[in-house]
FIDO-184570 format. One record per residue (C-alpha): residue in one letter; x, y, z. Coordinates in Angstrom, 3 decimals, padded with zeros to 6 digits, m for minus. Each point is the difference from the previous one (the first is absolute). Layout:
BEGIN
SITE | A | X | Y | Z .
...
//
This chain:
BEGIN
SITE | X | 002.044 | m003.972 | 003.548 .
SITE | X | 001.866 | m002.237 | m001.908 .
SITE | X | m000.265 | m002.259 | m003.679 .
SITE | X | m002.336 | m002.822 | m000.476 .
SITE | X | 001.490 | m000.926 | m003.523 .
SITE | X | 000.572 | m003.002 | m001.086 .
SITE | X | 002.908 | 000.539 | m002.249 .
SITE | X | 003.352 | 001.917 | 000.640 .
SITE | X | m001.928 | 002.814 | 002.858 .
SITE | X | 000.697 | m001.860 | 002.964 .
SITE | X | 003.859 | 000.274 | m000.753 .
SITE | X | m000.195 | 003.755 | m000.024 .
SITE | X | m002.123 | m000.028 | 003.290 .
SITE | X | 003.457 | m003.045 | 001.334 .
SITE | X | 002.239 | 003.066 | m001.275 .
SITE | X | m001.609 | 003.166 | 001.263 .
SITE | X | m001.901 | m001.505 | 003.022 .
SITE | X | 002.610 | 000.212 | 002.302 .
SITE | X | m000.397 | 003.229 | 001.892 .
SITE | X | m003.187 | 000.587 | m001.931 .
SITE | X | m002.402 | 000.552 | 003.812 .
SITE | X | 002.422 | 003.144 | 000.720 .
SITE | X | m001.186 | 002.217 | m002.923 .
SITE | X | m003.509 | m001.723 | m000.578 .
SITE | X | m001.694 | 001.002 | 003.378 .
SITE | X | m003.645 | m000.386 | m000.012 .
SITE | X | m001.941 | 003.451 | m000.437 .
SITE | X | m002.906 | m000.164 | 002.914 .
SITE | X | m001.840 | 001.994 | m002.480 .
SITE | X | m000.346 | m002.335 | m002.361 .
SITE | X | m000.001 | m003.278 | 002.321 .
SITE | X | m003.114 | 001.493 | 001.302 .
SITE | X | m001.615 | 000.307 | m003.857 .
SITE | X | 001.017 | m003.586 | m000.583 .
SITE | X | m001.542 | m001.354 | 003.701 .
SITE | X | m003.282 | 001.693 | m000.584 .
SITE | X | m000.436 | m001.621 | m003.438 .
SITE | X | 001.225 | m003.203 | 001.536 .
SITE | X | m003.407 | 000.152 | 001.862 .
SITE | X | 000.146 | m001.867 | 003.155 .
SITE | X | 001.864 | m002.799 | m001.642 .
SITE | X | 001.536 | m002.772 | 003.003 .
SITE | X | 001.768 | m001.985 | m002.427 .
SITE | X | 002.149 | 001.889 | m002.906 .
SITE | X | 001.952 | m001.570 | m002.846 .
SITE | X | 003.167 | 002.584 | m000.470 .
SITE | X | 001.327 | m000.357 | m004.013 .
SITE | X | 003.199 | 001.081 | m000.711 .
SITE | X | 000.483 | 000.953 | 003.833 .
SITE | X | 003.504 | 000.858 | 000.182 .
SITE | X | 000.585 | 001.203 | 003.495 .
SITE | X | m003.206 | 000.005 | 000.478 .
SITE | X | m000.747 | 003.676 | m000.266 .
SITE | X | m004.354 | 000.989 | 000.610 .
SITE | X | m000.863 | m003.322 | 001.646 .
SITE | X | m002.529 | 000.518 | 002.172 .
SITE | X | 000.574 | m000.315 | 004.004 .
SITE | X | m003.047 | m001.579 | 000.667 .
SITE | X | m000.229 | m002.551 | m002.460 .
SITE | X | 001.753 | m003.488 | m000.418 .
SITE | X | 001.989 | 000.684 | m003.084 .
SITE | X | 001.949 | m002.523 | m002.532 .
SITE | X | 002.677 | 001.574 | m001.724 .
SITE | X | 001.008 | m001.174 | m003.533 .
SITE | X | 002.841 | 001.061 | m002.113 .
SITE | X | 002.626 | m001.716 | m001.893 .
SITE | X | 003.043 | 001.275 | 001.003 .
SITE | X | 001.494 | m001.423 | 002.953 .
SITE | X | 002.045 | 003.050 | 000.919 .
SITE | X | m003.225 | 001.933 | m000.005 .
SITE | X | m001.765 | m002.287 | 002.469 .
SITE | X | 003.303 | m000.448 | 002.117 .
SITE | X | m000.688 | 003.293 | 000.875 .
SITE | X | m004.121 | m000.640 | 000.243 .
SITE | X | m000.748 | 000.320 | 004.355 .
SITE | X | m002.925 | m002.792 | m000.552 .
SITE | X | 000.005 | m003.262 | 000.608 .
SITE | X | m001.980 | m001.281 | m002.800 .
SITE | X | 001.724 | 000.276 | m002.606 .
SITE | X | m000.016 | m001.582 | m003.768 .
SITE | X | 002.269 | 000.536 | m003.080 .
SITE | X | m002.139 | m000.489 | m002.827 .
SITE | X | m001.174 | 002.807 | m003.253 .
SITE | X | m003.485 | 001.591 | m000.160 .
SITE | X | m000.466 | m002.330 | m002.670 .
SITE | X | m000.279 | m003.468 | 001.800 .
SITE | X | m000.998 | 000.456 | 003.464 .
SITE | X | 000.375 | m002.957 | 001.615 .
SITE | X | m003.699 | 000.277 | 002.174 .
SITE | X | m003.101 | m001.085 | m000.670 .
SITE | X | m003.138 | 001.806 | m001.035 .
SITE | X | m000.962 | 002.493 | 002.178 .
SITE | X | 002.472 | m000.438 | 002.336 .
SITE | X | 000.404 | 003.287 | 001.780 .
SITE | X | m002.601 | 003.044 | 000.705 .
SITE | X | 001.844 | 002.203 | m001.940 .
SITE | X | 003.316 | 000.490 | m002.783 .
SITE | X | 002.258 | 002.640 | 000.286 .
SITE | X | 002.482 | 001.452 | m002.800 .
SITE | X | 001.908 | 002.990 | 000.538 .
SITE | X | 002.082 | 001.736 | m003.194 .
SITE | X | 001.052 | m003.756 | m000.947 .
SITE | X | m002.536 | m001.095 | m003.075 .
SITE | X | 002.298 | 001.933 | m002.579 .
SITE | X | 002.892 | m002.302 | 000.644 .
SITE | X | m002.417 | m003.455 | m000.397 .
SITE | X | 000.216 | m002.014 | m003.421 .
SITE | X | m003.225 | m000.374 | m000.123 .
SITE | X | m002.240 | 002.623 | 001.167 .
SITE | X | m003.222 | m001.165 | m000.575 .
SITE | X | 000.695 | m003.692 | 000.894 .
SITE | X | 001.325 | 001.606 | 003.228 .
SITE | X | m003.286 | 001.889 | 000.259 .
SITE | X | m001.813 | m002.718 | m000.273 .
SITE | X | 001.924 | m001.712 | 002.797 .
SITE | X | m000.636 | 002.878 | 002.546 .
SITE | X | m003.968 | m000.469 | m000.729 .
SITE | X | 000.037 | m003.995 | 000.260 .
SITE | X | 001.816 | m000.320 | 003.671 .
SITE | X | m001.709 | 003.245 | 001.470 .
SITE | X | m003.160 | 001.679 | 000.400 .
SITE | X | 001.330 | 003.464 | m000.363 .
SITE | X | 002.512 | 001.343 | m002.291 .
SITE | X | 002.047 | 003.195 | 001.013 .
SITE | X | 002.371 | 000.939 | m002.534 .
SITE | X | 002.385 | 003.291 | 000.111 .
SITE | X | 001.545 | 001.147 | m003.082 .
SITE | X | 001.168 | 002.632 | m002.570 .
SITE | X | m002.002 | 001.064 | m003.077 .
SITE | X | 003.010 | 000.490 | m002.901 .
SITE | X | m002.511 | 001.733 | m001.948 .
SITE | X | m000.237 | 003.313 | 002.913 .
SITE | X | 000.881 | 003.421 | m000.468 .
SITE | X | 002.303 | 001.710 | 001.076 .
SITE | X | 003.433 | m001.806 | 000.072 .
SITE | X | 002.151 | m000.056 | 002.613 .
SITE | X | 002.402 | 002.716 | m000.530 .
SITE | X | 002.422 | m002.502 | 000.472 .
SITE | X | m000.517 | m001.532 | m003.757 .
SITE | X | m000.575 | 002.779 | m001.643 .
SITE | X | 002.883 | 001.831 | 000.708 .
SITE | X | 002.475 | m002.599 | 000.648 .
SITE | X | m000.680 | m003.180 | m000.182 .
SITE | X | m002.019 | m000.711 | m003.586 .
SITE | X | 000.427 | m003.559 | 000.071 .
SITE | X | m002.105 | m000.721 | 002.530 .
SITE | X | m002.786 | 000.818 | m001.701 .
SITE | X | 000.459 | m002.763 | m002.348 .
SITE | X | 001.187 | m001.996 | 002.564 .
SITE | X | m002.961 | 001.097 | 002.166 .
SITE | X | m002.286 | m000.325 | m003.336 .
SITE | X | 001.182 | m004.277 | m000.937 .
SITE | X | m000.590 | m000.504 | 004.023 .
SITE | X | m003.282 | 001.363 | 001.178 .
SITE | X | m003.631 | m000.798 | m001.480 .
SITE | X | m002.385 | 003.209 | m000.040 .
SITE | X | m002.583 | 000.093 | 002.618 .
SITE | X | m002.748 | m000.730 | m001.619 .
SITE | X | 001.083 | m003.537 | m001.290 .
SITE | X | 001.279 | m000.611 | 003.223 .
SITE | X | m003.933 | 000.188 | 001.802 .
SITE | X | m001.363 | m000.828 | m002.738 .
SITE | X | 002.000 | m003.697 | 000.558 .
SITE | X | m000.870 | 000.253 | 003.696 .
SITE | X | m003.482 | 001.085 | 000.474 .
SITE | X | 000.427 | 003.154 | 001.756 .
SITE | X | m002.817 | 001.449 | 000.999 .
SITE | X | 001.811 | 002.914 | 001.966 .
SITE | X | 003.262 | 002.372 | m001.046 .
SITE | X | 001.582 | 002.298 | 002.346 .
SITE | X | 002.436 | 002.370 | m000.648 .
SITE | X | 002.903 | 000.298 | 001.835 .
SITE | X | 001.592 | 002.838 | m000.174 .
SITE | X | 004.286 | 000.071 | 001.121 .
SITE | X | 000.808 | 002.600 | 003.168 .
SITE | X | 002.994 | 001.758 | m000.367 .
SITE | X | 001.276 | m002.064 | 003.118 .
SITE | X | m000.850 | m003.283 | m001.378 .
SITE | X | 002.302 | m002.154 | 002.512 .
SITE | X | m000.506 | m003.033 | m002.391 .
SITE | X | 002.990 | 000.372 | m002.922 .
SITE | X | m001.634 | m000.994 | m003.465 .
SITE | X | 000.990 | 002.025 | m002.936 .
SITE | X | m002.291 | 003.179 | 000.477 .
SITE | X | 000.320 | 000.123 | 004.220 .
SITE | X | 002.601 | 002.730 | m000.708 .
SITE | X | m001.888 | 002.593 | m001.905 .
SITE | X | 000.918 | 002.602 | 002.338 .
SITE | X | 003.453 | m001.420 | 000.897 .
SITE | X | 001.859 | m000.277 | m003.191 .
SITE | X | 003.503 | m000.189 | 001.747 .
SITE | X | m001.476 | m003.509 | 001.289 .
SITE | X | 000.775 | m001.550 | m003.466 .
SITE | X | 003.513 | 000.794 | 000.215 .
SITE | X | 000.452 | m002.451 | 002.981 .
SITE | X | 000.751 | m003.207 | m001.062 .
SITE | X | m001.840 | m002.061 | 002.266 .
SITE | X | m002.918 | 001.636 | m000.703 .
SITE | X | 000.303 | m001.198 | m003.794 .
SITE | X | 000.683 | m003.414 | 001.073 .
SITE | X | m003.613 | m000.552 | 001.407 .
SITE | X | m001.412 | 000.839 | m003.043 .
SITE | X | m000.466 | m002.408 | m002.866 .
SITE | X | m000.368 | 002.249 | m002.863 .
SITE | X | 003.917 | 001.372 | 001.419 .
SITE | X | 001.457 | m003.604 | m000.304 .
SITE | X | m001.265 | m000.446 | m003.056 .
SITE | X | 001.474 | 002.648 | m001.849 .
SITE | X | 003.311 | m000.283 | m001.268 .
SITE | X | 002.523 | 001.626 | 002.739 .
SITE | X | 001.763 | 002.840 | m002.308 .
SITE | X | m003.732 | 001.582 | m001.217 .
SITE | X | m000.730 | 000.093 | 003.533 .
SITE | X | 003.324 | 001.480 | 001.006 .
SITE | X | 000.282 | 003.002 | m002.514 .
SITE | X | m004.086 | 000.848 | 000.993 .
SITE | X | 001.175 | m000.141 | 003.859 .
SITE | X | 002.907 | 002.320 | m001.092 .
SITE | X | m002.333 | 002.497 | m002.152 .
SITE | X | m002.414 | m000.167 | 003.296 .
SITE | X | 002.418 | 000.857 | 002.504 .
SITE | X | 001.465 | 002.860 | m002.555 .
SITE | X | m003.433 | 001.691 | 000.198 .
SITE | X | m000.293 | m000.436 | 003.369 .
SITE | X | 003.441 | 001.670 | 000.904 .
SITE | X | m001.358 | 003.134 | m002.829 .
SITE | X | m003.278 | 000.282 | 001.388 .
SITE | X | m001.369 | m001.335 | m003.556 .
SITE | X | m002.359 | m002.422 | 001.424 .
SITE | X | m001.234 | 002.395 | 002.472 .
SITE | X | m000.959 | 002.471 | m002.454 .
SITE | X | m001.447 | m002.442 | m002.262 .
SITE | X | m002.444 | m001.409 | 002.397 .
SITE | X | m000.716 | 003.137 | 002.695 .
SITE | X | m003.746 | m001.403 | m000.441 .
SITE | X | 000.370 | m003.383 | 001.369 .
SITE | X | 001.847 | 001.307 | 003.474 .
SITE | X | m002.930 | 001.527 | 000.509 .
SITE | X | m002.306 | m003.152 | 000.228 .
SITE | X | m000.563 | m002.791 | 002.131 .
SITE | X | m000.936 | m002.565 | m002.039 .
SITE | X | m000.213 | m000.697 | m004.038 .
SITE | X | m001.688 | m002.897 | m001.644 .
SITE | X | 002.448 | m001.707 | m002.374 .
SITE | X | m002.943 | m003.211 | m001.222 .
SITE | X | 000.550 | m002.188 | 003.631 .
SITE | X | m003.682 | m002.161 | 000.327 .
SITE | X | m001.369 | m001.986 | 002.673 .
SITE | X | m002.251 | m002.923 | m001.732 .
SITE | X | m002.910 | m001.865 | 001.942 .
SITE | X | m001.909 | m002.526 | m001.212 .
SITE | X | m002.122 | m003.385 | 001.775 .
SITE | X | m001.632 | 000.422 | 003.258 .
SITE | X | 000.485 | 001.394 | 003.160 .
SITE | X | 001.652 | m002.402 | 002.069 .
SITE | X | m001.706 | 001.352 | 003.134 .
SITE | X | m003.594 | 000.101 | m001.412 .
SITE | X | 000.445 | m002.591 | m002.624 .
SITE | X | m001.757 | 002.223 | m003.211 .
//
C-alpha cells in the first residue's frame, strides 16, 4: 500500500518508505477478502503497490507506484513507477486492477478510476469511508486534527462506487490483532502509538506537524501509566473486532468466468 499521486505524495511515500514492510505486514484475513473478489484473475494490475502488500500468489501481477523507495522494496519483478492517473497500458490490459488504501492520496480520483476500468476487466478497490461512525478513539481523544486531515483526504464511499461501478461492498471489519499497521490496527493496543516506528508507516502521522503529535503521544502515554485509557474504553477490550468505515469495492467481471 503505497501513493499513486501525481503531485507531492510520492515524496512522502521516498521519506517514510524506508522500513515501511516491518510495520505494514499483510493481514491473511483480509488478503483472503481481497483474492476472492479478485475472482480467478491470472493477470493483475497492482496501483499504488508499495511493497506489494495483498497481491495474489497465483496470479502474474504488475506493480505500479510512484515512489521509487516504495518499489525498491516491491519483491516482483515487474515493476512500473507511474500514478493511477496515467497508466502506461493499453485497454484492457490485465484480468483484473487492484488498489489497496491508496486512492485517497491520488490527484485525481476519478480520472484514476477511470484508469483502473480501461486496462482491466475487474476492479478491486479497498478503502475507508470518512463519512463512518464511530471514530477511532484515537481522534477523538487525542488527535483532532486528523479528522480534518482525514476529512480534505478521503472521498465518502458512496462517490467512490458510484465513480467505479461497484456492483458489490463488503465490509471489513479490523481484528484486534490486525498485523497490518494503518491508523486503526491498534484499537486494542494503544501503547503501539507511542512507538515511533509505528507512526512512521503511517501517512496521516507524517503529515501532521511533529509537536501536535508529540504532546498527544505524551497525553496518551499519561493515561496509559493512570489507567485513564483503560477505564475509558473497558468495552472495547472486550471485543474482537470493530468496524471503523474500511470497504472492499468490486466492480467489472469475473476474471475467471468472464461476467
Amino acid at each position: 500500500m503505497a501513493s499513486s499521486a501525481a503531485g507531492g505524495t510520492p515524496a512522502t511515500y521516498d521519506r517514510i518508505g524506508i522500513g515501511y514492510r516491518q510495520v505494514r505486514r499483510p493481514d491473511p484475513r483480509l488478503g483472503e477478502l481481497i483474492h476472492r473478489a479478485l475472482g480467478g484473475a491470472r493477470t493483475v494490475v497492482n496501483v499504488g503497490a508499495g511493497a506489494g502488500s495483498y497481491e495474489p500468489s497465483d496470479a502474474e501481477v504488475t506493480a505500479v507506484d510512484p515512489s521509487q523507495v516504495m518499489l525498491d522494496q516491491h519483491p516482483g519483478t515487474a515493476k512500473v513507477r507511474a500514478g493511477a492517473e496515467d497508466l502506461p497500458f493499453p485497454d484492457g490490459a490485465f484480468d483484473a486492477a487492484m488498489a489497496v488504501l491508496t486512492v485517497h492520496h491520488w490527484a485525481d480520483l476519478h480520472r484514476g478510476l477511470s484508469e483502473l476500468r480501461r486496462v482491466a476487466g475487474r476492479q478491486v478497490v479497498f478503502t475507508w469511508d470518512p463519512d463512518h461512525r464511530p471514530e477511532l478513539w484515537l481522534v477523538e481523544e487525542y488527535l483532532p486534527e486528523i479528522r480534518d486531515l482525514d476529512q480534505g483526504r478521503f472521498t465518502p464511499l458512496s462517490e467512490v462506487a458510484e465513480a467505479l461501478g461497484a456492483h458489490t461492498v463488503l465490509p471489513f471489519p479490523i481484528p484486534h490483532d490486525f498485523t497490518d499497521g494503518l491508523q486503526t490496527a491498534y484499537w486494542r493496543r494503544p501503547e503501539y502509538f507511542l512507538d515511533p516506528v509505528v507512526r512512521q508507516a503511517s501517512s496521516t502521522f507524517a503529515t501532521l506537524p511533529t509537536d501536535v503529535v508529540a504532546a498527544a503521544m505524551a497525553r496518551l502515554r499519561a493515561d496509559l501509566d493512570s489507567g485513564a485509557w483503560e477505564s475509558r474504553h473497558a468495552d472495547l477490550l472486550r471485543r474482537d473486532s470493530v468496524d471503523y468505515g474500511y470497504r472492499l469495492l468490486v466492480a467489472g467481471e469475473d476474471a475467471a468466468s468472464g461476467s
